[in-house]
C-alpha positions as CSV (number, residue, x, y, z in Angstrom):
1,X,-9.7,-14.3,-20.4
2,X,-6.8,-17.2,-20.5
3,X,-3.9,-17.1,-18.1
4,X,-2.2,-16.6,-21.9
5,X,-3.9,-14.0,-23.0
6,X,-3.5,-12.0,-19.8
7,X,-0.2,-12.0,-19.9
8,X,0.0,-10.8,-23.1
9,X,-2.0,-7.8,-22.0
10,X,0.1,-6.9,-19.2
11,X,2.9,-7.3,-21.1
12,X,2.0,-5.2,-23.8
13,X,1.0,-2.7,-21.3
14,X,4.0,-2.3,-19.2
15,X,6.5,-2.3,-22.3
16,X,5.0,-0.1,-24.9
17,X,6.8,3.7,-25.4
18,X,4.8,6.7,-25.0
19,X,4.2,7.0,-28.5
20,X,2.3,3.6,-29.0
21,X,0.6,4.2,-26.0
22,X,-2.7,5.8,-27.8
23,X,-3.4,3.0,-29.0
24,X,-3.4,1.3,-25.8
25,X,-7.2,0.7,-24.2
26,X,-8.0,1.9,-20.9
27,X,-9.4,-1.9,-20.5
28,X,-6.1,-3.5,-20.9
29,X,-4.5,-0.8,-18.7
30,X,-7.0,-2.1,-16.0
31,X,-6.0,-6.1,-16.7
32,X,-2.5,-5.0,-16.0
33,X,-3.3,-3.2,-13.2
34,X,-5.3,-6.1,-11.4
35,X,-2.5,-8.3,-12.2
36,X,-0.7,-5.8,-9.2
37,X,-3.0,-7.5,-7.0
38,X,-1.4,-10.7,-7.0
39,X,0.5,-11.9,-4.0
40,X,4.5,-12.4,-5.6
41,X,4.2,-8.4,-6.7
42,X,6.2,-6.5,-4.2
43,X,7.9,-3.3,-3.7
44,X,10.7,-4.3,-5.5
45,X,8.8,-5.7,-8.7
46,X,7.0,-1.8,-9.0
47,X,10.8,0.0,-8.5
48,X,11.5,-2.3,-11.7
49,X,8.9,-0.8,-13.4
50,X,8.9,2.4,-12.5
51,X,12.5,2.3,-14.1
52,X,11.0,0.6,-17.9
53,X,7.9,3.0,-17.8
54,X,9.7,6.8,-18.0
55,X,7.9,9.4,-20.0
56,X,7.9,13.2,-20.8
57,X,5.5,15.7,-20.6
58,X,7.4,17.3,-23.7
59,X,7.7,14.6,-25.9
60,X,3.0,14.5,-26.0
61,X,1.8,16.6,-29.5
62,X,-1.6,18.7,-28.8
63,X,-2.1,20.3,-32.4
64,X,-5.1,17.7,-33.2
65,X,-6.5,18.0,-29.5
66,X,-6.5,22.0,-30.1
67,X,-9.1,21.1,-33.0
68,X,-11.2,18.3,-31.3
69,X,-11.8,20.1,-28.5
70,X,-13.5,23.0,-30.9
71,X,-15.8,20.6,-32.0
72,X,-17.1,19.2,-28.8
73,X,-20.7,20.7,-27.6
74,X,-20.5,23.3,-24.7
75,X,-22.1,20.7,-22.7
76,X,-19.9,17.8,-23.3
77,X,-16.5,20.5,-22.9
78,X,-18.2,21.7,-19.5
79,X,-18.4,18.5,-18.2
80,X,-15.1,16.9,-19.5
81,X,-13.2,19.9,-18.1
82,X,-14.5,19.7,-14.6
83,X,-13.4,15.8,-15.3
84,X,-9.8,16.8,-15.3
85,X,-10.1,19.7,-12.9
86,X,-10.6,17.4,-10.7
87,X,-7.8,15.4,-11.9
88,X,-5.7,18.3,-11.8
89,X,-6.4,19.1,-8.1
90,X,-5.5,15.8,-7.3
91,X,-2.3,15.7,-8.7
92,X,-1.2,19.0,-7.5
93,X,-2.4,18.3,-3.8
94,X,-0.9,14.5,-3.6
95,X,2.5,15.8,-4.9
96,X,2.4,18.5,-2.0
97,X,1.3,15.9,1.1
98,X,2.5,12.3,-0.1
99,X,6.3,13.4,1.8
100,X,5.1,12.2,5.3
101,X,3.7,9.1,3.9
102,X,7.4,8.0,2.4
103,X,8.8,9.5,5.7
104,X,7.1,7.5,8.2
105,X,6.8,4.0,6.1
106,X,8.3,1.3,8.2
107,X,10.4,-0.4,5.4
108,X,13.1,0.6,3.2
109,X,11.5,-0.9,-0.5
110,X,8.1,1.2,0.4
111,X,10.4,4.4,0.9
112,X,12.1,3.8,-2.4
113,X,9.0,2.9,-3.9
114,X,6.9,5.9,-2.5
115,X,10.0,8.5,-4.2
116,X,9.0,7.2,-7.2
117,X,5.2,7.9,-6.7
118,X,6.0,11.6,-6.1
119,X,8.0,12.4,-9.0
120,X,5.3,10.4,-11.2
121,X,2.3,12.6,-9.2
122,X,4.9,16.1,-10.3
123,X,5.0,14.6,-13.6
124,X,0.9,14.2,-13.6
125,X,0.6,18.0,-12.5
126,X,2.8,19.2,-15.8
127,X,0.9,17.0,-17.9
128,X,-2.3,19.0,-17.0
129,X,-1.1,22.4,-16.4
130,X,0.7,22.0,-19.9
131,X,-2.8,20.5,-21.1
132,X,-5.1,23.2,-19.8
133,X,-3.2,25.7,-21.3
134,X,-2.3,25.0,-24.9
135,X,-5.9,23.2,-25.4
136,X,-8.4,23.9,-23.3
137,X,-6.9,28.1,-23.5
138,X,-6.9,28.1,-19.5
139,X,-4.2,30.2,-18.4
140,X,-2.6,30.6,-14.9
141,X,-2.2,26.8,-13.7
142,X,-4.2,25.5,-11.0
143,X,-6.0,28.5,-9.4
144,X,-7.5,29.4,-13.2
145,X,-8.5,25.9,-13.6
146,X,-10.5,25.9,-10.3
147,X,-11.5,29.6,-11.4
148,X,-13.4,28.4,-14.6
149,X,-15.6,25.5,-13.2
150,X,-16.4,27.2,-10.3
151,X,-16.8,25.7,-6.8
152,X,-19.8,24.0,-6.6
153,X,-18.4,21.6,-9.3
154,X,-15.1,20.6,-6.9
155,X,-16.8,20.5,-3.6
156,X,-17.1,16.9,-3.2
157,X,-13.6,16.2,-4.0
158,X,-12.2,19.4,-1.6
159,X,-13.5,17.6,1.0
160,X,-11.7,14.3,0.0
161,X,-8.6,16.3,-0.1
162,X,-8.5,19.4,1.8
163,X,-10.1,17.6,5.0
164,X,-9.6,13.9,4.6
165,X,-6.3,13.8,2.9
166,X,-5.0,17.3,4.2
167,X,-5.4,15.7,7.9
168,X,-4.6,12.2,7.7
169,X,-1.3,13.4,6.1
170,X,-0.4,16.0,8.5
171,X,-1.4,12.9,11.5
172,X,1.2,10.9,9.8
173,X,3.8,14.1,9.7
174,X,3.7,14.8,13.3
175,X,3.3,11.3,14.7
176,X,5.4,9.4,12.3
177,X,5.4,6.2,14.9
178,X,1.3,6.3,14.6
179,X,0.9,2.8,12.7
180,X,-2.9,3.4,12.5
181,X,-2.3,6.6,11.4
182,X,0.1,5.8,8.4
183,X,-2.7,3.3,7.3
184,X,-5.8,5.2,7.4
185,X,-2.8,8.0,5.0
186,X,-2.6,4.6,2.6
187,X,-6.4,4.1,2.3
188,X,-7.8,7.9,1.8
189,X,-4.8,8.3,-0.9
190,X,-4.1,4.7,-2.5
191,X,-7.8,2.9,-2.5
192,X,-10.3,5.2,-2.7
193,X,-8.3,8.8,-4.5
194,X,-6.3,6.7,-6.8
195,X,-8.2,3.5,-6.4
196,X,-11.8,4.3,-6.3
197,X,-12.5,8.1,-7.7
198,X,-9.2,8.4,-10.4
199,X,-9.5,4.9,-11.7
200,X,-13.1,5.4,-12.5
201,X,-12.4,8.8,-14.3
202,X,-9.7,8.0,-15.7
203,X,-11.9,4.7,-17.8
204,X,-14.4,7.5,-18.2
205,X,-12.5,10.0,-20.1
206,X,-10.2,7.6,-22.5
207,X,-13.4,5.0,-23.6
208,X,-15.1,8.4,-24.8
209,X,-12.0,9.9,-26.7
210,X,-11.1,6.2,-28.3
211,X,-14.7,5.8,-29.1
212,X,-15.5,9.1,-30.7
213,X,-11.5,9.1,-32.1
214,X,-10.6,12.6,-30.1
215,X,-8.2,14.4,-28.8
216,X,-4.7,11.6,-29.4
217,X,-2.3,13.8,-27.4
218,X,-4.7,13.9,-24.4
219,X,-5.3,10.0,-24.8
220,X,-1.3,9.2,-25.1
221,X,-0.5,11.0,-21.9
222,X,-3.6,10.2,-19.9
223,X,-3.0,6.7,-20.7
224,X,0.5,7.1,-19.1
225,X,-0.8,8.7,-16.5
226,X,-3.1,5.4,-15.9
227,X,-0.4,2.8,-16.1
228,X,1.4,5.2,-13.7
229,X,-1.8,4.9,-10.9
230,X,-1.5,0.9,-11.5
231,X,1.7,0.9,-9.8
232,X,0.4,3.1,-7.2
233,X,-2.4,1.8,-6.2
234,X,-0.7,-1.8,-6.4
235,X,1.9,-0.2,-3.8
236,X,-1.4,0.5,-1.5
237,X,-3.2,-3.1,-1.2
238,X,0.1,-4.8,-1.5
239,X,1.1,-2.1,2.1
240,X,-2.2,-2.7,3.4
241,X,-2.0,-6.6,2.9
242,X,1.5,-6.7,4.3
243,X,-0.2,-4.9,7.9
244,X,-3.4,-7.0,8.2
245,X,-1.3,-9.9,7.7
246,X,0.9,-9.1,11.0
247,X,-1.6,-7.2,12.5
248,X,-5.3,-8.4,11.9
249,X,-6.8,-5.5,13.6
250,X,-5.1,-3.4,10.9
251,X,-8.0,-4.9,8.9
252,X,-11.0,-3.1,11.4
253,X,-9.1,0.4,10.9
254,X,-9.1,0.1,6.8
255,X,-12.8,-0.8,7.3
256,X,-14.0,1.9,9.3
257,X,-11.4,4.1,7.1
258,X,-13.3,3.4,3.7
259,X,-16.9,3.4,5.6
260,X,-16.1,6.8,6.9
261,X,-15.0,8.4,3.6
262,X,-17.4,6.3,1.3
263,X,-20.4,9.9,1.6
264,X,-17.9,12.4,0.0
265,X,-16.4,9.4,-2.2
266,X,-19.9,9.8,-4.1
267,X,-20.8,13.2,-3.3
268,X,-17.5,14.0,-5.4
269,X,-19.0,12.0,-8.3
270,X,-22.6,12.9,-8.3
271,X,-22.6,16.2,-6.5
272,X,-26.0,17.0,-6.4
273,X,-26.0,20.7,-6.0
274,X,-24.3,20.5,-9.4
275,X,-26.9,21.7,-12.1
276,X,-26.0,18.8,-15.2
277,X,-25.6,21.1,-18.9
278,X,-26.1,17.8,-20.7
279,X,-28.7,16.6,-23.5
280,X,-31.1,14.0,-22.9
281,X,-29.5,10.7,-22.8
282,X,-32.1,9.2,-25.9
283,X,-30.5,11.8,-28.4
284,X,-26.8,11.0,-27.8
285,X,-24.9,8.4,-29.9
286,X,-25.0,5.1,-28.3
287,X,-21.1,5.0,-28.6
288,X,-21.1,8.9,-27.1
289,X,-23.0,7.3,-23.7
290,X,-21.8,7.2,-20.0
291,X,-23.9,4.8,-18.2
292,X,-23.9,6.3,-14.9
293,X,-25.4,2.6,-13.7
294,X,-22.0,1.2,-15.3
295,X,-19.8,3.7,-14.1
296,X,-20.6,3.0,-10.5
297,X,-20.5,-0.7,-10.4
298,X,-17.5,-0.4,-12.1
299,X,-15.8,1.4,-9.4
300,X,-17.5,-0.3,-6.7
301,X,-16.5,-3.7,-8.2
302,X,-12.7,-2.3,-8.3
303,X,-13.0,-1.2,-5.0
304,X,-13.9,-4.8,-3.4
305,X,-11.7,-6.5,-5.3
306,X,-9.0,-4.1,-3.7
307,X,-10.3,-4.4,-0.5
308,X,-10.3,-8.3,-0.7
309,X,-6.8,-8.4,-2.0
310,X,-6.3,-6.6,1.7
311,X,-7.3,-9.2,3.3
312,X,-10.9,-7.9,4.2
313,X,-13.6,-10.4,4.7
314,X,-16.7,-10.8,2.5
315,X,-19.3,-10.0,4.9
316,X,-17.1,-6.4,5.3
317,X,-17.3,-6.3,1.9
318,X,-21.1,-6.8,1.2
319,X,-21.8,-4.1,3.9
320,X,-19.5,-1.3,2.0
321,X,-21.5,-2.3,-1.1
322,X,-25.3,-1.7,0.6
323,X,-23.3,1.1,2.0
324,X,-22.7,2.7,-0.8
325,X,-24.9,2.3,-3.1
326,X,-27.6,3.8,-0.8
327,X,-25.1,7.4,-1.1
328,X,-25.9,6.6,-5.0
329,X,-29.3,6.5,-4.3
330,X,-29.5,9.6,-1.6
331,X,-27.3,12.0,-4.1
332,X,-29.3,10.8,-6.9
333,X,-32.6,11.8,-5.7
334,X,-31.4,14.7,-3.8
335,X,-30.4,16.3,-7.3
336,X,-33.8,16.1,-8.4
337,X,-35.5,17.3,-5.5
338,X,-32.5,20.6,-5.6
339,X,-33.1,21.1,-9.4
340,X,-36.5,19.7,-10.2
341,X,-35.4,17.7,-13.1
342,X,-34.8,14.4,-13.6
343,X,-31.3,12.9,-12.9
344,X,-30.1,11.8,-16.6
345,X,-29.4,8.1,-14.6
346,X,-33.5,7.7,-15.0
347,X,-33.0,6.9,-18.3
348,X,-30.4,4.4,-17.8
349,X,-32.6,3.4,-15.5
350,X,-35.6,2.9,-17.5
351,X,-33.5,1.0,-20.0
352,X,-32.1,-1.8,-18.0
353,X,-35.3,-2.4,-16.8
354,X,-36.7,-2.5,-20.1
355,X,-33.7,-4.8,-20.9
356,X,-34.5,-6.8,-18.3
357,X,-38.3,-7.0,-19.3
């Protein structure tokens, strides 16, 4: 893509209103986001955008998503709905434990900036309660939510955020002075909740609806919700850069930060305990498809190219890679030896080889 044509994206991103926002791709939202990654964006540049980019909850209409969401299989609702419990957890937990975060950041245009993230996460948490319970008829906020996937299907990502997140924040709370500390509260939440596992869902979720045409008023909203996450996970590389760039040893703690949470990164997408409700890959639409294969090097591909806005060095980065894609590997074949099936990657498998042939 040209330099032109870029900047036409992002531009088209960051200005449309809520109501043209449908019709917005998840794609483009991800060429404005990488544009964040660029070295003049500061602080300052995200307030400015924060300010353009308002939205409301009430202004999103649900009636057709009340009717899609009838027609989906049992299978494809079980699956999308533990998509955005998941979603919904996070938003509720990062709007409870991002205060010590904007308490204990060093400079004045993070603190400003970091208010903004918490009323956008708040904002996030009405979008899905108000979500769950007009369309998907699940009543009672978060607890229900949790309540009707069960917890097998959220145990991954409860360890991301009631031990990982949970503790880094409360570190950061009662040692707001600990540097290391406030960066290892940047990484868990920024680069890999926001910038590894949400991003990644988030693509997930709105290339199905646009593909199959469902469910506009989830599409409109989530889509706001994704150009919300740009700026936040912008804020986090362009924090992190600004410390490895005074502090080079600030780089070795982001490292051993990401190695140590990169397990339940991919145990919260693969979750092998989790029994799959799906139909054989061969017998869904091509359009209908989520290439598992795709889906990780997606989010592994936005990961490094986070990390090496940072400041991290390749060789870093070619170890997380190995790194993680032997958890892929692991989780993978630990389903099948819990369930005795076949993962449905196999046959994704099987194709790119034959592809390859």
């Amino acid at each position: 893509m040209s330099s032109i044509s870029v900047l036409e994206v992002v531009r088209k991103v960051e200005e449309a209103p809520l109501e043209e926002l449908v019709q917005i791709s998840i794609d483009d939202v991800q060429v404005q986001m990488d544009s964040y990654l660029e070295p003049e964006v500061d602080s300052a540049a995200l307030y400015r955008r924060w300010e353009k980019q308002q939205w409301a909850v009430a202004d999103l209409d649900f009636s057709q998503d009340i009717v899609h969401w009838s027609h989906l299989s049992e299978g494809q609702r079980e699956a999308i709905q533990r998509t955005m419990t998941l979603f919904f957890i996070g938003e509720q937990a990062v709007t409870d434990t991002l205060g010590p975060i904007l308490h204990a950041a060093e400079h004045e245009d993070e603190r400003v900036f970091l208010a903004t993230q918490i009323a956008d996460e708040a904002r996030h948490t009405v979008f899905f309660a108000r979500f769950f319970d007009e369309v998907l008829d699940v009543h009672g906020g978060l607890h229900a939510a949790l309540a009707a996937v069960g917890p097998k299907a959220t145990a991954g990502f409860r360890r991301i955020f009631e031990t990982h997140l949970a503790e880094a924040t409360d570190l950061v709370r009662r040692e707001p002075k600990n540097k290391r500390a406030w960066v290892e509260a940047i990484v868990t939440y920024h680069l890999v909740i926001e910038g590894y596992l949400a991003i990644g869902g988030m693509r997930n979720l709105l290339r199905f609806f646009r593909q199959v045409g469902l469910m506009p008023g989830f599409t409109t909203g989530f889509t706001a919700v994704a150009r919300d996450e740009s700026r936040h996970i912008g804020f986090g590389v362009l924090a992190l850069r600004r410390r490895v760039v005074e502090d080079p040893e600030v780089g070795r703690w982001v490292t051993l930060k990401v190695l140590e949470l990169l397990e339940p990164m991919v145990l919260t997408i693969i979750n092998p305990d989790n029994r799959l409700n799906l139909p054989d890959p061969a017998t869904i639409p091509a359009e209908q498809r989520l290439n598992p294969l795709e889906f990780r090097d997606f989010q592994i591909a936005s990961l490094n190219k986070r990390l090496r806005s940072v400041g991290l060095a390749e060789r870093t980065l070619d170890d997380i890679d190995v790194t993680i894609r032997g958890y892929y590997d692991e989780f993978w074949a630990q389903y099948e030896a819990t369930h005795g099936v076949e993962h449905p990657v196999r046959w994704y498998q099987r194709e790119a080889a034959g592809v390859a042939g």
